[in-house]
N, CA, C and O atoms as CSV, one atom per row, in Angstrom:
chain,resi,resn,atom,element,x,y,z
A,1,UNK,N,N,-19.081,63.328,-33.556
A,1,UNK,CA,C,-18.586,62.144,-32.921
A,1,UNK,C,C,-19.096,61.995,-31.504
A,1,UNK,O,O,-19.502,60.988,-30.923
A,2,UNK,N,N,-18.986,63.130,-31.131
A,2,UNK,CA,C,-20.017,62.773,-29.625
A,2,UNK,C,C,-21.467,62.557,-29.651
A,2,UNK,O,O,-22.225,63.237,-30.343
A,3,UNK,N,N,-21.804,61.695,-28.962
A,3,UNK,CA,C,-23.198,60.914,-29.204
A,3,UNK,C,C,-23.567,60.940,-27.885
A,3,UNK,O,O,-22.698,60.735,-27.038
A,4,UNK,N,N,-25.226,61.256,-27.404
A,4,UNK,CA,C,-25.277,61.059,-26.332
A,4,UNK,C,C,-26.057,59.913,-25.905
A,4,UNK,O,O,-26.837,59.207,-26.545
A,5,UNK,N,N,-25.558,59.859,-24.260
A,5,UNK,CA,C,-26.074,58.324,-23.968
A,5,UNK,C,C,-27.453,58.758,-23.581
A,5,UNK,O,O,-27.762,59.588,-22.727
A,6,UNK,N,N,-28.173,58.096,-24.307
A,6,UNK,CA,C,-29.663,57.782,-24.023
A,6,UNK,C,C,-29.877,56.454,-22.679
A,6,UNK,O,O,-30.168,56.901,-21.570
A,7,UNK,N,N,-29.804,55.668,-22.745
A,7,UNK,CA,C,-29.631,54.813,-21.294
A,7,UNK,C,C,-28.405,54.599,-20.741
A,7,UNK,O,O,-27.341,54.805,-21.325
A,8,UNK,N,N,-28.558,54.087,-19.351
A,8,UNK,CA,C,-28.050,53.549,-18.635
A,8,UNK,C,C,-27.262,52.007,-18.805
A,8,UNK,O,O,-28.105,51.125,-18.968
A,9,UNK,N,N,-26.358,51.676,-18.804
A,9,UNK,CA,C,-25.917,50.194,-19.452
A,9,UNK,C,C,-25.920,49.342,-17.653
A,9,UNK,O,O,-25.146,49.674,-16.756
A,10,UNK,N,N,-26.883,48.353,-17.548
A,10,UNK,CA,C,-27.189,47.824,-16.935
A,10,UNK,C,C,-26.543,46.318,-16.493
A,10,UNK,O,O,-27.071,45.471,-15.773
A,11,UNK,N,N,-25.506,46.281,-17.021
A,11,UNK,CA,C,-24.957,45.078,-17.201
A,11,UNK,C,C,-23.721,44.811,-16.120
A,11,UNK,O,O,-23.599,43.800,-15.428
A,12,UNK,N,N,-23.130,45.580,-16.137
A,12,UNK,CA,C,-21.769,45.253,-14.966
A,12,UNK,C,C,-22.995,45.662,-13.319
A,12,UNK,O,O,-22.709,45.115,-12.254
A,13,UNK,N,N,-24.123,46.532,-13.390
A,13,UNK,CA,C,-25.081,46.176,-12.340
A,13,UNK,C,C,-25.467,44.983,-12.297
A,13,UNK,O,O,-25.619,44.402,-11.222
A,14,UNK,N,N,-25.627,44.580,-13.133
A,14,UNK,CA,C,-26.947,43.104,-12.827
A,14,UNK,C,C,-25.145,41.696,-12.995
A,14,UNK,O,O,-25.189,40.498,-12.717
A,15,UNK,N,N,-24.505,42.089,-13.254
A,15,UNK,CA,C,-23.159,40.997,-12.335
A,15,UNK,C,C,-22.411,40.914,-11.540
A,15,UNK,O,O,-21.666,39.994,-11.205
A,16,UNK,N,N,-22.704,42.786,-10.846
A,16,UNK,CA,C,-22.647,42.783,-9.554
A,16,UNK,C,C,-23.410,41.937,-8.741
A,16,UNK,O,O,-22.956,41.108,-7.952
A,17,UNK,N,N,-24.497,42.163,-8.949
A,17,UNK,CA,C,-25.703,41.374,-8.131
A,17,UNK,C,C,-25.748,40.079,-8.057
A,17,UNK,O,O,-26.286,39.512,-7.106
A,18,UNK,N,N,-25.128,39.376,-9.157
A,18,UNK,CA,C,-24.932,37.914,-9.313
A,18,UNK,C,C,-23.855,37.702,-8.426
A,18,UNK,O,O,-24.107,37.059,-7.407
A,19,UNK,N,N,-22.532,38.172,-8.633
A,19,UNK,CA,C,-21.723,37.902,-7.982
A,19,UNK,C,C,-22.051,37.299,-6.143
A,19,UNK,O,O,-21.944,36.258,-5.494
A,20,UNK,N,N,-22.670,39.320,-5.853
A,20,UNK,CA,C,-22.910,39.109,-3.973
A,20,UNK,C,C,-24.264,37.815,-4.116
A,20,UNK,O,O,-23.878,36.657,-3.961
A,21,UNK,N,N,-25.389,37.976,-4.326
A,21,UNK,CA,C,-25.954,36.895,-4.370
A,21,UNK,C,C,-25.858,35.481,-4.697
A,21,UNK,O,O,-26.701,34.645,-4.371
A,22,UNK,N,N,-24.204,35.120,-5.725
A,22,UNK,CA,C,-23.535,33.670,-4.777
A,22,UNK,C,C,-22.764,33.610,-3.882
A,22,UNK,O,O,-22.255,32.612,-3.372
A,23,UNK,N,N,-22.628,34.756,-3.625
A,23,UNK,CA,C,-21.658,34.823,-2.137
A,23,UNK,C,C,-22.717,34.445,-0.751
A,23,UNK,O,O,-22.659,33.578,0.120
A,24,UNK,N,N,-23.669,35.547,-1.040
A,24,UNK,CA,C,-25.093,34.927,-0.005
A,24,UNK,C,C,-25.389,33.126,0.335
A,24,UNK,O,O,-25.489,32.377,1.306
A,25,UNK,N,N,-25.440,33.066,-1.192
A,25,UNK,CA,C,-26.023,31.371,-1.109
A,25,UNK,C,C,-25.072,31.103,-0.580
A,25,UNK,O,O,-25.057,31.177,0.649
A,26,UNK,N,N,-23.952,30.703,-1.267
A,26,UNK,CA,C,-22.804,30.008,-0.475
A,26,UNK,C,C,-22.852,29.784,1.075
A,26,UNK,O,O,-23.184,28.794,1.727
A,27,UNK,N,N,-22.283,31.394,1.566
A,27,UNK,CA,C,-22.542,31.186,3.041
A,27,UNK,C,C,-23.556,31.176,3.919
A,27,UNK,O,O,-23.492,31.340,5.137
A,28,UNK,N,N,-24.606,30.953,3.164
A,28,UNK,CA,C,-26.063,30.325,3.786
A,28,UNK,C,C,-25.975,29.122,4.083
A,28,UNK,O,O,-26.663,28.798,5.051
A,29,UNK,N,N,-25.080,27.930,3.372
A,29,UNK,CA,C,-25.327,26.952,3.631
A,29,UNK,C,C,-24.730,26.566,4.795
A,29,UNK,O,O,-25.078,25.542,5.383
A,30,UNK,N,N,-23.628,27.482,5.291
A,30,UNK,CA,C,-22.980,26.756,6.225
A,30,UNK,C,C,-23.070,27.174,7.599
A,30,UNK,O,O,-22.226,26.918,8.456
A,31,UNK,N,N,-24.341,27.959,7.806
A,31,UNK,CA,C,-25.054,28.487,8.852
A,31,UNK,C,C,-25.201,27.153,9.698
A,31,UNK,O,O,-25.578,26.087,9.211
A,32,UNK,N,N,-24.835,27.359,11.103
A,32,UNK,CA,C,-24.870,26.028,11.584
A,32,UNK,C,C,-26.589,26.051,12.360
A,32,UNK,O,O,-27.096,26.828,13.168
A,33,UNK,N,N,-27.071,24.926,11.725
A,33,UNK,CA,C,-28.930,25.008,12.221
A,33,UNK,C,C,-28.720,23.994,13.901
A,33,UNK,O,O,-27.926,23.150,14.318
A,34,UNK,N,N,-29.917,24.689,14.420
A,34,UNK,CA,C,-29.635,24.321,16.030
A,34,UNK,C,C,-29.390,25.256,16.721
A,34,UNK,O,O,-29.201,24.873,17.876
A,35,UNK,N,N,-29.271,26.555,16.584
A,35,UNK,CA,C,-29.063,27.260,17.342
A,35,UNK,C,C,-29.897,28.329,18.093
A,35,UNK,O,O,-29.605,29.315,18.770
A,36,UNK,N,N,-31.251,27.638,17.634
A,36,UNK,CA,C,-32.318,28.446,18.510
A,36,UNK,C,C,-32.883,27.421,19.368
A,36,UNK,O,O,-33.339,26.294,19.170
A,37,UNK,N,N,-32.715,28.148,20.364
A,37,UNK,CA,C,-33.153,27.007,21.643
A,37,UNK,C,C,-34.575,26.535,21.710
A,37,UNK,O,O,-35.497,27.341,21.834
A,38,UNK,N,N,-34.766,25.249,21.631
A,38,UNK,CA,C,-36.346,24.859,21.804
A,38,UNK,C,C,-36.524,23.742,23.086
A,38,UNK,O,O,-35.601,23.129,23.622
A,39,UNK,N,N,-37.645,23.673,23.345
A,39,UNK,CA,C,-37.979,22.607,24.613
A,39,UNK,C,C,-38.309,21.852,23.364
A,39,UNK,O,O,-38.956,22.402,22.472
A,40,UNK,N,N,-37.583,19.699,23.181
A,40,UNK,CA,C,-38.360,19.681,22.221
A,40,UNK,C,C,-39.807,18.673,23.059
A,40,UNK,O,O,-39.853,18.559,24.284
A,41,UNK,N,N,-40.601,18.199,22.358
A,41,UNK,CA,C,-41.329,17.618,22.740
A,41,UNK,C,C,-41.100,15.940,23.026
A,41,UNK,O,O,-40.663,15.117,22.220
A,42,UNK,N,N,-41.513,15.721,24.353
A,42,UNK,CA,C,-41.200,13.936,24.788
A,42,UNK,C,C,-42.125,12.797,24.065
A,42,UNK,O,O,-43.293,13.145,23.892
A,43,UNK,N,N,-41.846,11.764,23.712
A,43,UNK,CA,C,-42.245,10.807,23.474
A,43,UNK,C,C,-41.666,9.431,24.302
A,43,UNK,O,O,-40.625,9.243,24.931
A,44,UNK,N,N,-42.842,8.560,23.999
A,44,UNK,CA,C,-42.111,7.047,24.760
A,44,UNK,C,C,-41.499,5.950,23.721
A,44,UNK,O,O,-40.853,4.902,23.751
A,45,UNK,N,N,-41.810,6.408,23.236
A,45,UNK,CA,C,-41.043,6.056,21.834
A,45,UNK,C,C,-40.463,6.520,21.175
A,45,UNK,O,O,-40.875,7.211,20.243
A,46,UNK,N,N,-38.749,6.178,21.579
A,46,UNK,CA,C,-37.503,6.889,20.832
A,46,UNK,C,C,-36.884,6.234,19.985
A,46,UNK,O,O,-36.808,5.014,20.134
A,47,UNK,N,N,-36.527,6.607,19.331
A,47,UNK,CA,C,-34.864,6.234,18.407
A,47,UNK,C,C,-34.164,5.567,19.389
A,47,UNK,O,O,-34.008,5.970,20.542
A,48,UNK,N,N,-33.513,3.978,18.660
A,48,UNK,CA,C,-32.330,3.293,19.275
A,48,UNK,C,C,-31.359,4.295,19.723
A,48,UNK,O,O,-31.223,5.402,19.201
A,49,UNK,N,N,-30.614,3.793,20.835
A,49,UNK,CA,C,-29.165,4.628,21.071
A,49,UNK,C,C,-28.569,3.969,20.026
A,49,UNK,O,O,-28.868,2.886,19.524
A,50,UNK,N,N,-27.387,5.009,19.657
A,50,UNK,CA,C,-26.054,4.327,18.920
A,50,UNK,C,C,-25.870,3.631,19.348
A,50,UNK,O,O,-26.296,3.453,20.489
A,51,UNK,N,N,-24.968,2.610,18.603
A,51,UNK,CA,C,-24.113,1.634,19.633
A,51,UNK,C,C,-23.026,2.148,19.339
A,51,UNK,O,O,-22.822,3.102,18.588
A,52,UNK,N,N,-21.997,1.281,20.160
A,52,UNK,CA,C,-20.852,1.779,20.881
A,52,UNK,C,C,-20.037,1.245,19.556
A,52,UNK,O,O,-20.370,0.150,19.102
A,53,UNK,N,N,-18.788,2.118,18.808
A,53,UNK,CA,C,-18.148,1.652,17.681
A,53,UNK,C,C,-17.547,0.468,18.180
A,53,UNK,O,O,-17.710,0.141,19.355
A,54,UNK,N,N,-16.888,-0.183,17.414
A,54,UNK,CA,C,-16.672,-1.945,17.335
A,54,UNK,C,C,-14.783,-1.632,16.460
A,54,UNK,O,O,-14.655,-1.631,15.236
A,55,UNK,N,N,-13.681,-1.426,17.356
A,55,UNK,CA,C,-12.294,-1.317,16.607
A,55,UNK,C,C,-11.547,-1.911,17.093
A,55,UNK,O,O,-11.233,-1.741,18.272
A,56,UNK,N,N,-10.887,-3.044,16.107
A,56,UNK,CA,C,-10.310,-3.826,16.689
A,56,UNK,C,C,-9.095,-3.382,16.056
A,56,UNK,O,O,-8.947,-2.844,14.959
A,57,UNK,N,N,-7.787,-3.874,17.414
A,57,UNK,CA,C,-6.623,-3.081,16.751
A,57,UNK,C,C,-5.593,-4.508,16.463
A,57,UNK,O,O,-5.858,-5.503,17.139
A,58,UNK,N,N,-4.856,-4.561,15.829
A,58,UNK,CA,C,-3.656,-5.322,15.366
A,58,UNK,C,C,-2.447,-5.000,15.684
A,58,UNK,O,O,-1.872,-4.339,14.819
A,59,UNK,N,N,-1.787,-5.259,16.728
A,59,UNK,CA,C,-0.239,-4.371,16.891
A,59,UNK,C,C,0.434,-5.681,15.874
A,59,UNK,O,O,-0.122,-6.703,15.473
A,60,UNK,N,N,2.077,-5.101,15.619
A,60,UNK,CA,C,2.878,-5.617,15.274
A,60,UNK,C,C,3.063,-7.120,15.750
A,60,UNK,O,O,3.213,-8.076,14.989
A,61,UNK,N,N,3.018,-7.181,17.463
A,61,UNK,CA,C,3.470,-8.460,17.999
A,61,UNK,C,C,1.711,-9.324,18.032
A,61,UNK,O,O,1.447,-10.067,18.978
A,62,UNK,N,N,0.974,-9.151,17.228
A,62,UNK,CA,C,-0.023,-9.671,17.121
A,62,UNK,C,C,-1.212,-9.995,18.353
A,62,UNK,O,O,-1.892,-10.988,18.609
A,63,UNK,N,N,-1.080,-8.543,19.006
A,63,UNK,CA,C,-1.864,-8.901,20.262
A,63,UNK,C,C,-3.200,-8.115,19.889
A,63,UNK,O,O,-2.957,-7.712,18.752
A,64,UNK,N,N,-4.110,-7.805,20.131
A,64,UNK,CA,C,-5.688,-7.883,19.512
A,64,UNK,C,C,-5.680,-6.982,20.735
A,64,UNK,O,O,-5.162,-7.169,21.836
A,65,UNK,N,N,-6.467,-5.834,20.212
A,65,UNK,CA,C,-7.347,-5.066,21.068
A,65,UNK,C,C,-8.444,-4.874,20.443
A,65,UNK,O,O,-8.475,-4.809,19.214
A,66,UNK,N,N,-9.881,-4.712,21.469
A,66,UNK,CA,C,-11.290,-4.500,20.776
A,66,UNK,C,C,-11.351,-2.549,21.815
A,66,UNK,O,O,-11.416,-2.589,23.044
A,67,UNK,N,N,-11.333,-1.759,21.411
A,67,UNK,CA,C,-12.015,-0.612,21.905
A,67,UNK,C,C,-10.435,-0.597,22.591
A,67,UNK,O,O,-10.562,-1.026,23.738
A,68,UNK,N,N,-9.411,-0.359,22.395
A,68,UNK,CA,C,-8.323,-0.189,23.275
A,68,UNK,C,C,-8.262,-0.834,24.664
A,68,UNK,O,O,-7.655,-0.498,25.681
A,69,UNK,N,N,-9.279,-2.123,24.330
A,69,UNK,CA,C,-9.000,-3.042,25.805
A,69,UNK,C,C,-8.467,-4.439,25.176
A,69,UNK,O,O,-9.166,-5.109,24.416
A,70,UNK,N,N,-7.569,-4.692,25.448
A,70,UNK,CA,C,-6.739,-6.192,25.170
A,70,UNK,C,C,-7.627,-7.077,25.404
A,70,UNK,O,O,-8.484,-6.973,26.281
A,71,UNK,N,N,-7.485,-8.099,24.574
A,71,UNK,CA,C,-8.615,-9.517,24.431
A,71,UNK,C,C,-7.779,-11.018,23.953
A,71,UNK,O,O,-6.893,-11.294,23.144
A,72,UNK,N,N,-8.121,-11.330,24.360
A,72,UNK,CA,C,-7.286,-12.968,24.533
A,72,UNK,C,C,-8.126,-13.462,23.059
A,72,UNK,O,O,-7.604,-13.873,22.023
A,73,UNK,N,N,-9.529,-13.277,23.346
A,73,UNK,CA,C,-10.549,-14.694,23.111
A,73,UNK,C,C,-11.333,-13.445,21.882
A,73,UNK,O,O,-12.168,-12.705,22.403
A,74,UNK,N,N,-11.120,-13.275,20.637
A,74,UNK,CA,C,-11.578,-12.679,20.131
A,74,UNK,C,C,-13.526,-13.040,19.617
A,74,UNK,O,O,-13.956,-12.276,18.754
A,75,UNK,N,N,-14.090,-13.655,19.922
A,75,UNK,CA,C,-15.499,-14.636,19.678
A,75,UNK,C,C,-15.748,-14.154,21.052
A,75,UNK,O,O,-16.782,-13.491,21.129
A,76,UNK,N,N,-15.192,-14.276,21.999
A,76,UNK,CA,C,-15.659,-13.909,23.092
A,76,UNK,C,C,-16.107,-12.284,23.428
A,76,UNK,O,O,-17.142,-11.887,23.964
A,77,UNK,N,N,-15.129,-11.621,22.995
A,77,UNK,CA,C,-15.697,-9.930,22.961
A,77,UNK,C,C,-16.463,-9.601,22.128
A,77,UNK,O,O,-17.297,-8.730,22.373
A,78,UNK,N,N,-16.383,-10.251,20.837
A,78,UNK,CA,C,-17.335,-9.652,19.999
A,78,UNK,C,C,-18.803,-10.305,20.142
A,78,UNK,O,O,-19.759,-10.031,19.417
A,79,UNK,N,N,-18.802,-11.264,21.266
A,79,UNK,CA,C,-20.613,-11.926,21.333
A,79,UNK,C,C,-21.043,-10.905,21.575
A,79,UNK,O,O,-21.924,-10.760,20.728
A,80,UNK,N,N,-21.009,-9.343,22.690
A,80,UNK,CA,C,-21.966,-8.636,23.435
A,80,UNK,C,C,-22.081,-7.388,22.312
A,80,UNK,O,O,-22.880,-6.493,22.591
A,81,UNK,N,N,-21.337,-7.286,21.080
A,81,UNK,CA,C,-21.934,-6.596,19.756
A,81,UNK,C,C,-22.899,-7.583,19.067
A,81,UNK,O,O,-22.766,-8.804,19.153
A,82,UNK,N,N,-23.933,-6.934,18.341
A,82,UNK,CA,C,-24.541,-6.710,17.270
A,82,UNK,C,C,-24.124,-7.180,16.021
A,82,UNK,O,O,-22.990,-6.906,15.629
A,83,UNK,N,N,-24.774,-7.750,15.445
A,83,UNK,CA,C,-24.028,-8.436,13.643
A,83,UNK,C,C,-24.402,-7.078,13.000
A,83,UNK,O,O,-24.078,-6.593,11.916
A,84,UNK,N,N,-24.810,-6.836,13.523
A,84,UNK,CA,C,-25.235,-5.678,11.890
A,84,UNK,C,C,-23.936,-4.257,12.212
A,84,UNK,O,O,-23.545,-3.590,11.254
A,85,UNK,N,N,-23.372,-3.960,13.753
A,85,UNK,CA,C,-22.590,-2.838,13.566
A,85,UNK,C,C,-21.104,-2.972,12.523
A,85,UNK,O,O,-20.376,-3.948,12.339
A,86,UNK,N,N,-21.057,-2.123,12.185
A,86,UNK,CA,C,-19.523,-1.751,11.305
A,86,UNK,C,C,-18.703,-2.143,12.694
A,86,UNK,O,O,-18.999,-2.018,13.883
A,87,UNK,N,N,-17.342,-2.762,11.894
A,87,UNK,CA,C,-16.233,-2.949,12.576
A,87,UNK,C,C,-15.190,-2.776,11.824
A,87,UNK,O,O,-14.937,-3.430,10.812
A,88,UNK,N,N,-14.231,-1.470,12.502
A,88,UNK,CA,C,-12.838,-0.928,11.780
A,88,UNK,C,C,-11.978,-2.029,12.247
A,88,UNK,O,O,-12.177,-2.717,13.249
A,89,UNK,N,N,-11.113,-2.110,11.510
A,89,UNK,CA,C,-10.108,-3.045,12.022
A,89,UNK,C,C,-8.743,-2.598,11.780
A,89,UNK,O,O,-8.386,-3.081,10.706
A,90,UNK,N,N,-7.657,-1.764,12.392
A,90,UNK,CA,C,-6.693,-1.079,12.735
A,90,UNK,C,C,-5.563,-2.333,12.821
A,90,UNK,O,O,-5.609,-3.161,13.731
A,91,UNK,N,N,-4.601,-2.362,11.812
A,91,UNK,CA,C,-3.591,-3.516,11.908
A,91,UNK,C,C,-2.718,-2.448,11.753
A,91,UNK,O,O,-3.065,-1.306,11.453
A,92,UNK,N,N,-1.151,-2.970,12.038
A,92,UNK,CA,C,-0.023,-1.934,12.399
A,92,UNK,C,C,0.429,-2.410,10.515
A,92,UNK,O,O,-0.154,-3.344,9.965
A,93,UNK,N,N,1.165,-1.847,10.025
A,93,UNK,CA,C,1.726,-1.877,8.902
A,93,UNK,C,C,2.915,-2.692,9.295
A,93,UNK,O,O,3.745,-2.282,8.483
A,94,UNK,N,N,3.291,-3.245,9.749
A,94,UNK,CA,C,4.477,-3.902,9.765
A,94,UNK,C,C,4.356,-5.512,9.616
A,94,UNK,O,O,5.280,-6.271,9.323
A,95,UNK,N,N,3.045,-5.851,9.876
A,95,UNK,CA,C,2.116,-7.172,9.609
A,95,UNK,C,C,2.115,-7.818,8.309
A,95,UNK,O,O,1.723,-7.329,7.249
A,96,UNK,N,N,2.580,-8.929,8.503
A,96,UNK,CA,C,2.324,-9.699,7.053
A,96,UNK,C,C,0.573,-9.448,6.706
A,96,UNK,O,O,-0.280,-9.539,7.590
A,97,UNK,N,N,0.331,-9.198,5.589
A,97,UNK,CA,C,-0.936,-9.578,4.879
A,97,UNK,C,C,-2.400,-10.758,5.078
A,97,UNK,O,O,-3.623,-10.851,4.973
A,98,UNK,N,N,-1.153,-11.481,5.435
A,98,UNK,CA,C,-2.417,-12.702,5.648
A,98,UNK,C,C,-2.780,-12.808,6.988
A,98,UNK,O,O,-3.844,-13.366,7.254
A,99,UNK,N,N,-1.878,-12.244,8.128
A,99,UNK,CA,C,-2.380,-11.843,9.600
A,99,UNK,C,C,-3.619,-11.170,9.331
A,99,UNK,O,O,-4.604,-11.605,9.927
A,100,UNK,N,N,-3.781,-10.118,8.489
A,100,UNK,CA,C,-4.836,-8.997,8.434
A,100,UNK,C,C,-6.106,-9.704,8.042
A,100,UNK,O,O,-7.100,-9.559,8.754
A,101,UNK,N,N,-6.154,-10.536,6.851
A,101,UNK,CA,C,-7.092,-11.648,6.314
A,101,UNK,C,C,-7.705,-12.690,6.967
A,101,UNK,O,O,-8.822,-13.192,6.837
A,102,UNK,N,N,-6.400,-13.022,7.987
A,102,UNK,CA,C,-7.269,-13.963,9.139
A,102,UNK,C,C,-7.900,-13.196,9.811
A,102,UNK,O,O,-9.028,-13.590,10.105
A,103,UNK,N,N,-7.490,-11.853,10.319
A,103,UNK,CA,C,-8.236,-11.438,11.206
A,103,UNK,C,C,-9.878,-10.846,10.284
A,103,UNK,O,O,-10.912,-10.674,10.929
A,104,UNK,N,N,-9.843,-10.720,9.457
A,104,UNK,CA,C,-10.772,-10.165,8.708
A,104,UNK,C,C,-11.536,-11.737,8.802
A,104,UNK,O,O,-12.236,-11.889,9.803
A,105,UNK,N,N,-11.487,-12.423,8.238
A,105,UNK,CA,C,-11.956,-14.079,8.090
A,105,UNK,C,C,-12.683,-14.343,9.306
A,105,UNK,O,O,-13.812,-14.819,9.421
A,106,UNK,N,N,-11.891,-13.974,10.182
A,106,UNK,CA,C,-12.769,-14.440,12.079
A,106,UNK,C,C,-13.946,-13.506,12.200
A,106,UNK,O,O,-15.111,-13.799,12.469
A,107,UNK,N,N,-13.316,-12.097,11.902
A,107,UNK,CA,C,-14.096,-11.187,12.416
A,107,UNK,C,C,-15.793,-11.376,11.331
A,107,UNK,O,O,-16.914,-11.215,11.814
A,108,UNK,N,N,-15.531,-11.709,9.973
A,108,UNK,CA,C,-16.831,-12.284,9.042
A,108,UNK,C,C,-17.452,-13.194,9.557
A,108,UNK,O,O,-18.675,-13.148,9.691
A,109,UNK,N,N,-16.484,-14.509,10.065
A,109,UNK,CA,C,-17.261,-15.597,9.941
A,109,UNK,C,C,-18.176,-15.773,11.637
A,109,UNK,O,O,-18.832,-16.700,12.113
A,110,UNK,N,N,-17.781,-14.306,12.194
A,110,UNK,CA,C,-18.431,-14.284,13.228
A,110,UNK,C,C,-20.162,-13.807,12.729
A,110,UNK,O,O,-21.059,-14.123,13.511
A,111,UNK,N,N,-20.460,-13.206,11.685
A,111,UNK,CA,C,-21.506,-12.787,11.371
A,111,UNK,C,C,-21.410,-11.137,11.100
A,111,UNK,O,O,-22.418,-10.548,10.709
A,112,UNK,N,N,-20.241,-10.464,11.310
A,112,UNK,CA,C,-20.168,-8.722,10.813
A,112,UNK,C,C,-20.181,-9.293,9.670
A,112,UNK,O,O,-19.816,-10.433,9.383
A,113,UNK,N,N,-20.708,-8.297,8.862
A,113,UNK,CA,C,-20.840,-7.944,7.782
A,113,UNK,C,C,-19.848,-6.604,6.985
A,113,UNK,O,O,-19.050,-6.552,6.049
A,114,UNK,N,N,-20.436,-5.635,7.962
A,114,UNK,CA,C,-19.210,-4.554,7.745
A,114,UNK,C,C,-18.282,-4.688,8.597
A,114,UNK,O,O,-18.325,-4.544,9.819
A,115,UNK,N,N,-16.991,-5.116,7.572
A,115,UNK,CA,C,-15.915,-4.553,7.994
A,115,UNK,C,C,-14.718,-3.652,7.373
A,115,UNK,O,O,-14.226,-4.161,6.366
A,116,UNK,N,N,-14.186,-2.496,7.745
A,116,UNK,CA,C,-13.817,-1.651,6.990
A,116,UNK,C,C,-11.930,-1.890,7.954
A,116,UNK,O,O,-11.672,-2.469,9.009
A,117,UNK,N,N,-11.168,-1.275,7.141
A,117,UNK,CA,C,-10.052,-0.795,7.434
A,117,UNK,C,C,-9.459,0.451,7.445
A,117,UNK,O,O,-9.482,1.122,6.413
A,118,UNK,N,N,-8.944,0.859,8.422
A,118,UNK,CA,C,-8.671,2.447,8.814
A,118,UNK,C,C,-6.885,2.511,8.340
A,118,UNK,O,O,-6.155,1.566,8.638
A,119,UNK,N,N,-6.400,3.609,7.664
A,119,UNK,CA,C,-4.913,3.690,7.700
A,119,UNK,C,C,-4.458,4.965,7.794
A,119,UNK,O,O,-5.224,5.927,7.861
A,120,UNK,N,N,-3.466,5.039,7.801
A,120,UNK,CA,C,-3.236,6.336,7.831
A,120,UNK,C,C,-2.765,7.388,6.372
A,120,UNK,O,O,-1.567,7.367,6.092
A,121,UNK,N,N,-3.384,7.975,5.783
A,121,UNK,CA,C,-2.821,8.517,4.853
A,121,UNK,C,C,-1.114,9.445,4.953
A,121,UNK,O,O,-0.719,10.268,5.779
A,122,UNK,N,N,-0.717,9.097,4.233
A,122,UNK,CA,C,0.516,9.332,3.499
A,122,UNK,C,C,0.491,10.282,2.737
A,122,UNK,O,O,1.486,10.564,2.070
């Protein structure tokens, strides 16, 4: 009944190896890149700056802020943006529905295109 082992069983080795080698990949990916310092090279020709985000807020008593600065004349703050930037539009939950729609309606028919709504998850 005793038999002897002629090889080696290679198998719980080679899923060891699988195992640490997705552990490797894994935390390879989240190596943060940038962290070797370089001079980079200048050009005169750069990339646009960002522009500045575009959030307009909605309180309850229906007073309009663009960037946390109060605005009377909503056409009027939004002339010195861009049609093409995204604009969040932050209404308080306590707002009828169709407040939010007009304000969405102005803020389109000004020429944004994107406009998104921010809330708060629950």
């Amino acid at each position: 009944m005793d038999e002897d082992i002629d090889s080696i069983n290679v198998v719980p080795l080679v899923d060891v190896m699988l195992v640490l080698l997705t552990i490797v990949l894994t935390t390879a990916t989240f190596v943060v890149t940038g962290r070797i310092p370089v001079d980079l090279a200048q050009s005169a020709q750069s990339a646009p700056a960002t522009p500045a985000p575009v959030v307009l807020t909605l309180t309850r008593d229906k007073v309009l802020y663009l960037n946390d600065t109060r605005v009377a004349e909503l056409e009027q703050a939004l002339a010195a943006f861009e049609r093409e930037q995204p604009v969040t539009v932050r209404a308080d939950g306590a707002l009828v529905l169709t407040d939010f729609v007009e304000l969405v309606d102005r803020v389109k028919a000004l020429g944004f295109e994107k406009v998104a709504l921010e809330v708060r998850r629950t």
